[in-house]
DORODO-617772 format. One record per residue (C-alpha): residue number from 1; x, y, z; residue in one letter. Coordinates in Angstrom, 1 decimal. Example, Ala and Ser with C-alpha at 12.3 -4.5 7.8 and 13.67 -1.06 7.14 Angstrom:
% residues 2
node seq: 1	x: 12.3	y: -4.5	z: 7.8	type: a $
node seq: 2	x: 13.7	y: -1.1	z: 7.1	type: s $
//
This chain:
% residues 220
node seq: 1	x: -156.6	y: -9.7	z: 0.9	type: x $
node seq: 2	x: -155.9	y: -8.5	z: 4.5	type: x $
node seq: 3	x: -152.5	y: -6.8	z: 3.0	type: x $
node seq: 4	x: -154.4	y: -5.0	z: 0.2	type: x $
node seq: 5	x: -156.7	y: -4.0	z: 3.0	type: x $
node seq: 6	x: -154.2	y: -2.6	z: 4.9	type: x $
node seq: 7	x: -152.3	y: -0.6	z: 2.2	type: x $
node seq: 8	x: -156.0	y: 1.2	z: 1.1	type: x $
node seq: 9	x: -156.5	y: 2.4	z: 4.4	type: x $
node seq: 10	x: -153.4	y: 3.6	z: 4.9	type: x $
node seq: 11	x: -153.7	y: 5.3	z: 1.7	type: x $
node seq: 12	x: -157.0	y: 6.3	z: 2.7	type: x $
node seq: 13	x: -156.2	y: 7.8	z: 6.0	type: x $
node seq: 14	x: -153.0	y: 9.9	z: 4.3	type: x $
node seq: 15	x: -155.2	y: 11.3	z: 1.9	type: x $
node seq: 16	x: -157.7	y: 12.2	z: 4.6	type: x $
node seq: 17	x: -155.0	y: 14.5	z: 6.4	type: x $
node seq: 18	x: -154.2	y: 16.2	z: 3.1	type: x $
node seq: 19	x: -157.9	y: 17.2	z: 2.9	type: x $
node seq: 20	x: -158.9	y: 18.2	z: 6.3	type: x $
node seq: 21	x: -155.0	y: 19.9	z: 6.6	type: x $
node seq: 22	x: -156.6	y: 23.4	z: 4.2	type: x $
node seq: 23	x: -153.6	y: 23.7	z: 2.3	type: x $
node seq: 24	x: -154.0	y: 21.9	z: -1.1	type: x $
node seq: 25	x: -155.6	y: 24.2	z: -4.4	type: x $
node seq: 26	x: -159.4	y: 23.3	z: -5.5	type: x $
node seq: 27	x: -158.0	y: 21.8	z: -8.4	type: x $
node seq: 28	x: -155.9	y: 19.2	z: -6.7	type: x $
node seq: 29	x: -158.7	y: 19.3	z: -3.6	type: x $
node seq: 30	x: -161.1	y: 17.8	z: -5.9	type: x $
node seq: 31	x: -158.9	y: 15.1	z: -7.8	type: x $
node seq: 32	x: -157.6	y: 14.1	z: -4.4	type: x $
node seq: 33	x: -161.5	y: 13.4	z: -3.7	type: x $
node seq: 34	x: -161.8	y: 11.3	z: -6.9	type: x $
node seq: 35	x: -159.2	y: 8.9	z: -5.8	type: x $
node seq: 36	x: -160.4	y: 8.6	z: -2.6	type: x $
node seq: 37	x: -163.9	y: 7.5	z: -3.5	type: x $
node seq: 38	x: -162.7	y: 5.4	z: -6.3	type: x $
node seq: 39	x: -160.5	y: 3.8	z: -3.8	type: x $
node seq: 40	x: -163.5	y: 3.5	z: -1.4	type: x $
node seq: 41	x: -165.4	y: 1.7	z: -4.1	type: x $
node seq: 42	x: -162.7	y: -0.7	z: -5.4	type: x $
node seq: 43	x: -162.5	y: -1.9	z: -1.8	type: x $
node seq: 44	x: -166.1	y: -2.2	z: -1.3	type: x $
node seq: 45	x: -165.8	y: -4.3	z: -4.8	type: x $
node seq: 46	x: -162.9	y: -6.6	z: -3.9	type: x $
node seq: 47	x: -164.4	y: -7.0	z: -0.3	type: x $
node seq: 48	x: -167.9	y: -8.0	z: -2.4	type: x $
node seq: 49	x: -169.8	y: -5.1	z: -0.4	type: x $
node seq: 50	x: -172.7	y: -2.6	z: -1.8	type: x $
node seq: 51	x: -171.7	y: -0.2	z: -4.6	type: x $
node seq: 52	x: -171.5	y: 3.4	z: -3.9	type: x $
node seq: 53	x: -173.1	y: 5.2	z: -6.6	type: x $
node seq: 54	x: -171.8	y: 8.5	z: -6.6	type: x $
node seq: 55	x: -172.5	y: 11.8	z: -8.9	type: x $
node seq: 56	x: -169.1	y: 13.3	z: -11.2	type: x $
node seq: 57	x: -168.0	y: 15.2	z: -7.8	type: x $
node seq: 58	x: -167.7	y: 12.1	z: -5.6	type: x $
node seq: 59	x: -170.9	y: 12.9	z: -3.7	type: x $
node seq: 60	x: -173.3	y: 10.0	z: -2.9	type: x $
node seq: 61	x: -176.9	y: 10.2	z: -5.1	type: x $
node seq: 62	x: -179.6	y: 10.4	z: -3.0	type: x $
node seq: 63	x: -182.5	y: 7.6	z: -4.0	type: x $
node seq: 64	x: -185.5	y: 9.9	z: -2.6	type: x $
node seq: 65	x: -184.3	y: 13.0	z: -5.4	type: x $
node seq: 66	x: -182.5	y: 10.9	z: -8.8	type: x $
node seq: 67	x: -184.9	y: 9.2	z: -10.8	type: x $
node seq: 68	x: -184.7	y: 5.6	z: -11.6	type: x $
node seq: 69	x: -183.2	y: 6.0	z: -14.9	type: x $
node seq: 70	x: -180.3	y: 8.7	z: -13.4	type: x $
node seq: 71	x: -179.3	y: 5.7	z: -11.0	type: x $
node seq: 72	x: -179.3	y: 3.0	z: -13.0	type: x $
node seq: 73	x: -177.2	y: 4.9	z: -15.4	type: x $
node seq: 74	x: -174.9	y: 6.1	z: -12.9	type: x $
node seq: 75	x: -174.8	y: 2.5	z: -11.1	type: x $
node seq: 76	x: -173.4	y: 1.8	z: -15.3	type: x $
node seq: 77	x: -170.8	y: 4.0	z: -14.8	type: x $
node seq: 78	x: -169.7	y: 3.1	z: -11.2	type: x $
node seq: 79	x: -169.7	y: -0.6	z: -12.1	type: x $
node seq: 80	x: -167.6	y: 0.0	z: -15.3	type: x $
node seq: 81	x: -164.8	y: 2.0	z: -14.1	type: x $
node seq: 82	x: -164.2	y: -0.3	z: -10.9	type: x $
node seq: 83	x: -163.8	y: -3.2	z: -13.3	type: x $
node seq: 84	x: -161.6	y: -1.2	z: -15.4	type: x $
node seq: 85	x: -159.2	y: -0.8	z: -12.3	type: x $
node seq: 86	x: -159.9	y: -4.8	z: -11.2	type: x $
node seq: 87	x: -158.3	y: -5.1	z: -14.5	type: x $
node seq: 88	x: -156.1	y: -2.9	z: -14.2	type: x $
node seq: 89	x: -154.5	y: -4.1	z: -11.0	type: x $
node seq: 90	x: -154.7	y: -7.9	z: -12.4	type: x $
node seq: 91	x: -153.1	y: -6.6	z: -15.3	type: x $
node seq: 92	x: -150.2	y: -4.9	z: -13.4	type: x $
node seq: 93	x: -150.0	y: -8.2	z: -10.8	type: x $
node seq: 94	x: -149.5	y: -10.0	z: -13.9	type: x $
node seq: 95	x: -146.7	y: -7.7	z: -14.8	type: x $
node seq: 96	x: -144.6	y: -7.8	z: -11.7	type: x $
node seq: 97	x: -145.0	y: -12.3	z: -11.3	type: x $
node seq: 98	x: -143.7	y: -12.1	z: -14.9	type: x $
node seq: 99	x: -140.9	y: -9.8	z: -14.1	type: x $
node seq: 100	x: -140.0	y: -11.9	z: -10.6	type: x $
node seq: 101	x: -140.1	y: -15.3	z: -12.9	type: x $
node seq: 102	x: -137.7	y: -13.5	z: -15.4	type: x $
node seq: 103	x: -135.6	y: -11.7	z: -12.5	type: x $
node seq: 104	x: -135.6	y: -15.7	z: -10.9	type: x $
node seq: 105	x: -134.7	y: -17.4	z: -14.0	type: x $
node seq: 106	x: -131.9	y: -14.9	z: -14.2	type: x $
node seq: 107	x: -130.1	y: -15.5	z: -11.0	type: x $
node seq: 108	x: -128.8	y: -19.0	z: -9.5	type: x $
node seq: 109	x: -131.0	y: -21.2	z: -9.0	type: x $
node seq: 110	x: -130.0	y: -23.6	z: -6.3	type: x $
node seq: 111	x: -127.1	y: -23.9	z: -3.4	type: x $
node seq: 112	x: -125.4	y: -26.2	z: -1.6	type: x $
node seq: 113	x: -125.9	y: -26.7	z: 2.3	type: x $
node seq: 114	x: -122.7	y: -28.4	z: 3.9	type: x $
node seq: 115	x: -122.6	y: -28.8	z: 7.5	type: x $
node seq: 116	x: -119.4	y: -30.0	z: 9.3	type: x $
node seq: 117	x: -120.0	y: -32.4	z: 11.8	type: x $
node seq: 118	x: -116.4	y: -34.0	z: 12.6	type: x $
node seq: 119	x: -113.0	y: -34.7	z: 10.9	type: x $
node seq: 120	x: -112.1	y: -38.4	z: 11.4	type: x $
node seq: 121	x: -108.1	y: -38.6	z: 10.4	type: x $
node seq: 122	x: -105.3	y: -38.8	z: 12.6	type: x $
node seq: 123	x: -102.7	y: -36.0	z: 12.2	type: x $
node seq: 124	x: -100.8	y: -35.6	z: 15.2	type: x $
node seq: 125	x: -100.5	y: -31.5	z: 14.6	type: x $
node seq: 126	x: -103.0	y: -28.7	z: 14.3	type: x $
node seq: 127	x: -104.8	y: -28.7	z: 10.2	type: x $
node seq: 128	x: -106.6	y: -26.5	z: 8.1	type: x $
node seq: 129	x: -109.5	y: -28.0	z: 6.3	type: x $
node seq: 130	x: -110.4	y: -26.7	z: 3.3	type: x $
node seq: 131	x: -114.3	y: -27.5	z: 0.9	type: x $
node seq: 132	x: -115.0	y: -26.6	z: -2.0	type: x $
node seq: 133	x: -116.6	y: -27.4	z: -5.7	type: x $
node seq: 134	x: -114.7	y: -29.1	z: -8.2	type: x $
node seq: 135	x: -115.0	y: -29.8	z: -12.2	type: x $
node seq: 136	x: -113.3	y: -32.9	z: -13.2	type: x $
node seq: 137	x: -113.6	y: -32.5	z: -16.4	type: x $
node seq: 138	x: -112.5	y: -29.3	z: -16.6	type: x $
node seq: 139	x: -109.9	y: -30.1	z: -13.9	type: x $
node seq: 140	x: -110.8	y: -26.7	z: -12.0	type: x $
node seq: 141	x: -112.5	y: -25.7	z: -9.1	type: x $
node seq: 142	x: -115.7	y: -23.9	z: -9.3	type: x $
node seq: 143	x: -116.1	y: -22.1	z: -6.1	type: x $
node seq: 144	x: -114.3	y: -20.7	z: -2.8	type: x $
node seq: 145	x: -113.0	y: -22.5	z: -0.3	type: x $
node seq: 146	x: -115.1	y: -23.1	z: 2.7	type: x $
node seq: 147	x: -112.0	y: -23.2	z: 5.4	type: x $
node seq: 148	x: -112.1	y: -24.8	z: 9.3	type: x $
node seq: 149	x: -109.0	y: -24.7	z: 11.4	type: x $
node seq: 150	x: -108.6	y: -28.0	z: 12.9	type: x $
node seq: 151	x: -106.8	y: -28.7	z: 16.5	type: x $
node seq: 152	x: -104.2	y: -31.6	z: 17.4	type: x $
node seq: 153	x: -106.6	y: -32.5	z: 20.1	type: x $
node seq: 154	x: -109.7	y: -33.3	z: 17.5	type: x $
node seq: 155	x: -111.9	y: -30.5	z: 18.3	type: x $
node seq: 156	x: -112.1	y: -27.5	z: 16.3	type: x $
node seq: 157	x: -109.6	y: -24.2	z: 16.7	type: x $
node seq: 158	x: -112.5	y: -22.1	z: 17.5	type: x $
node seq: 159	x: -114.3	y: -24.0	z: 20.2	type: x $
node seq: 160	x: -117.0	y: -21.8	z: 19.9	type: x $
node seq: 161	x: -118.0	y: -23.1	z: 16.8	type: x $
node seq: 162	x: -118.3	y: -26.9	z: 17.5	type: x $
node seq: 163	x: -121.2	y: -28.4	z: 16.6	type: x $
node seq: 164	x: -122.1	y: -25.3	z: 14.3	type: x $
node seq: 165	x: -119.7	y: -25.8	z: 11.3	type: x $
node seq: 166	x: -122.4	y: -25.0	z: 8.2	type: x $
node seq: 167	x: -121.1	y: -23.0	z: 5.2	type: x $
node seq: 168	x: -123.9	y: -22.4	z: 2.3	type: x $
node seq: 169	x: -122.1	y: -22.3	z: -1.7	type: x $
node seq: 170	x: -124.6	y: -19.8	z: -3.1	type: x $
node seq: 171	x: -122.2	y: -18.6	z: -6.1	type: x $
node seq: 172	x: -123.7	y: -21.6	z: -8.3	type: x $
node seq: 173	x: -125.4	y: -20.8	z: -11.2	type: x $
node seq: 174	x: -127.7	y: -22.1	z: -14.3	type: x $
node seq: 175	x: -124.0	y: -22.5	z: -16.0	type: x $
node seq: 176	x: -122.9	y: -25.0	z: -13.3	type: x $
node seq: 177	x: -126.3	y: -26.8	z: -13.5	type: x $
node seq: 178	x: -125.2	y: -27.7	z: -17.2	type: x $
node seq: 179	x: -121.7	y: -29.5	z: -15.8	type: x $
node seq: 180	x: -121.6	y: -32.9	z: -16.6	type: x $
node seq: 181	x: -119.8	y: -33.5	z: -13.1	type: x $
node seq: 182	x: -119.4	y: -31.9	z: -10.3	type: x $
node seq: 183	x: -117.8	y: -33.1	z: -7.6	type: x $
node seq: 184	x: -117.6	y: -32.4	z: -3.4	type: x $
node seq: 185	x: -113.5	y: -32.1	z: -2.5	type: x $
node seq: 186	x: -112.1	y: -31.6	z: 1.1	type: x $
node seq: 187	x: -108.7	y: -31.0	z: 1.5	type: x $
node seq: 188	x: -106.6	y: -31.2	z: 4.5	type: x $
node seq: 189	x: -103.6	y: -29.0	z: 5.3	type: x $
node seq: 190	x: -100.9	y: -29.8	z: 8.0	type: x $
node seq: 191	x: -100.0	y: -26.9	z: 10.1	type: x $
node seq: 192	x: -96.7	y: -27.7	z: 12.4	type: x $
node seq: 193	x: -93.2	y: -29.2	z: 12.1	type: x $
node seq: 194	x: -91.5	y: -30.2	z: 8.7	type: x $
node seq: 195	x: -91.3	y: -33.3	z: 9.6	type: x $
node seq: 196	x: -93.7	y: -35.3	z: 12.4	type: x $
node seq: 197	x: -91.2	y: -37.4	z: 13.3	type: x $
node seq: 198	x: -88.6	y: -34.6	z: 13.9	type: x $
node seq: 199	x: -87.5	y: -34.8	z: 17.2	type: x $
node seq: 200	x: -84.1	y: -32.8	z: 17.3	type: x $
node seq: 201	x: -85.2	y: -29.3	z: 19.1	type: x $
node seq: 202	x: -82.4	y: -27.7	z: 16.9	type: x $
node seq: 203	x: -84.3	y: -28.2	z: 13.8	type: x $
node seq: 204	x: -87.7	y: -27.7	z: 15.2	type: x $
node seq: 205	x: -90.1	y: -25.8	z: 13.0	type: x $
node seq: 206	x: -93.8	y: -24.7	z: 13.4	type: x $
node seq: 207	x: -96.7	y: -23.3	z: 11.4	type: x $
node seq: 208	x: -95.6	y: -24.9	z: 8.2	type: x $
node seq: 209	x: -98.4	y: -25.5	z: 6.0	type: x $
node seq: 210	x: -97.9	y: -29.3	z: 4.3	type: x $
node seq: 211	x: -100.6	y: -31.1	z: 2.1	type: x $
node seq: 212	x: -101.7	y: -34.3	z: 4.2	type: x $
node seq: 213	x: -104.6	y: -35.8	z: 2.7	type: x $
node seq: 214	x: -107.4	y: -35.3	z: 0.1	type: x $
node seq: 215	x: -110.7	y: -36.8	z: -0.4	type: x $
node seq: 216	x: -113.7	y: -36.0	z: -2.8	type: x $
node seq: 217	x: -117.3	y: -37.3	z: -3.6	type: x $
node seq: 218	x: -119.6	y: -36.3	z: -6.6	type: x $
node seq: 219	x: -122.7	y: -34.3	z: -6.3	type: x $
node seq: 220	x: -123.8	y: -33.8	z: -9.7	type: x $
//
C-alpha cells in the first residue's frame, strides 16, 4: 500500500509542474486535469477515504447549489469509474504475477551452494582442485568446473580466500531436474615433479599437471 502511495504522489506532484509550468495546449491542459482527479479519487478509494464527487471538468460540486438528485447521480458516476480502474489495476496485477510465474517456470529453477571448507589428502606438492556436476548415466559432466589451487603446505594458494571458498552452480535447469542421477565429483590435480619420489636434480621437473585422486557423492 505504502509503495502505491508513493508512486501516485509522485505522479501527482509531476503532473502538478506540467500544469502550473503554462506551457501545455487547453486540450492536453484539461485531459492532464482528468487524470489527476481520477488519480486523486482512486487513492482516496484504495486508502477507504470520502469520495470526491466532481462535475465533467474535474471541479468539485458544491452541496449548497446541485440538487439532491444531480449528486446522487454524479456520486453514480464517480463510484463506477473508480471501480472500473480497481478492476482495471487488479486485472493488469493479475497479468504481470501470471507473466513472472511463466517467466519463473521458464528459467532454472534451483542451484547448488558448495562451500569449501578443507582438503584432507596428503600430496606432498602443490594441487589444483577441481568440482563439478556429473551424469552417470550419461557418463558426462553437466556443468563447469568450480577450480581451487591447493598449496603443499595445506592451506589454500590464495590465502586470501581461506575460509571463504563458496562457489554457487546456477547453470542447472528444469532438464537436469529430470536426471535420474546426479552426482557431486571433486577431482584433484598434482602440480609439481613427474615423479615424487624423484630425487636426482638432473631430471627435476615442475608444474606438471598429474591426476592424483578422485572422489564423488550423489545429490540427486
Amino acid at each position: 500500500m505504502f509503495r502505491s502511495v508513493r508512486h501516485m504522489i509522485y505522479d501527482l506532484i509531476e503532473w502538478r509542474s506540467q500544469i502550473l509550468s503554462g506551457t501545455l495546449p487547453q486540450d492536453e491542459l484539461k485531459e492532464l486535469k482528468k487524470k489527476v482527479t481520477a488519480k486523486i479519487d482512486y487513492g482516496n478509494r484504495i486508502l477507504d477515504l470520502d469520495l470526491v464527487v466532481r462535475d465533467e471538468d474535474g471541479n468539485i460540486l458544491d452541496p449548497e447549489q446541485t440538487s439532491t438528485i444531480s449528486l446522487f447521480r454524479a456520486h453514480e458516476v464517480a463510484s463506477k469509474q473508480v471501480e472500473e480502474r480497481l478492476q482495471e489495476e487488479k486485472s493488469q496485477k493479475q497479468n504481470i504475477d501470471i507473466n513472472r510465474q511463466a517467466k519463473f517456470a521458464a528459467t532454472p529453477s534451483f542451484a547448488l551452494f558448495v562451500n569449501l571448507k578443507n582438503v584432507v589428502c596428503k600430496i606432498g606438492e602443490d594441487a589444483e582442485v577441481l568440482m563439478s556436476l556429473y551424469d552417470p548415466l550419461e557418463s558426462k559432466f553437466i556443468s563447469e568446473n568450480y577450480l581451487v589451487r591447493w598449496s603443499s603446505c595445506g592451506l589454500p594458494k590464495d590465502i586470501d580466500r581461506l575460509h571463504n571458498l563458496r562457489a554457487v552452480f546456477t547453470d542447472l535447469g528444469s532438464k537436469d531436474l529430470k536426471r535420474e542421477k546426479i552426482s557431486f565429483v571433486c577431482q584433484i590435480v598434482r602440480v609439481g615433479r613427474m615423479e615424487l619420489r624423484d630425487n636426482n636434480t638432473r631430471k627435476l621437473t615442475s608444474g606438471l599437471r598429474r591426476p592424483f585422486g578422485v572422489a564423488g557423492n550423489s545429490v540427486h
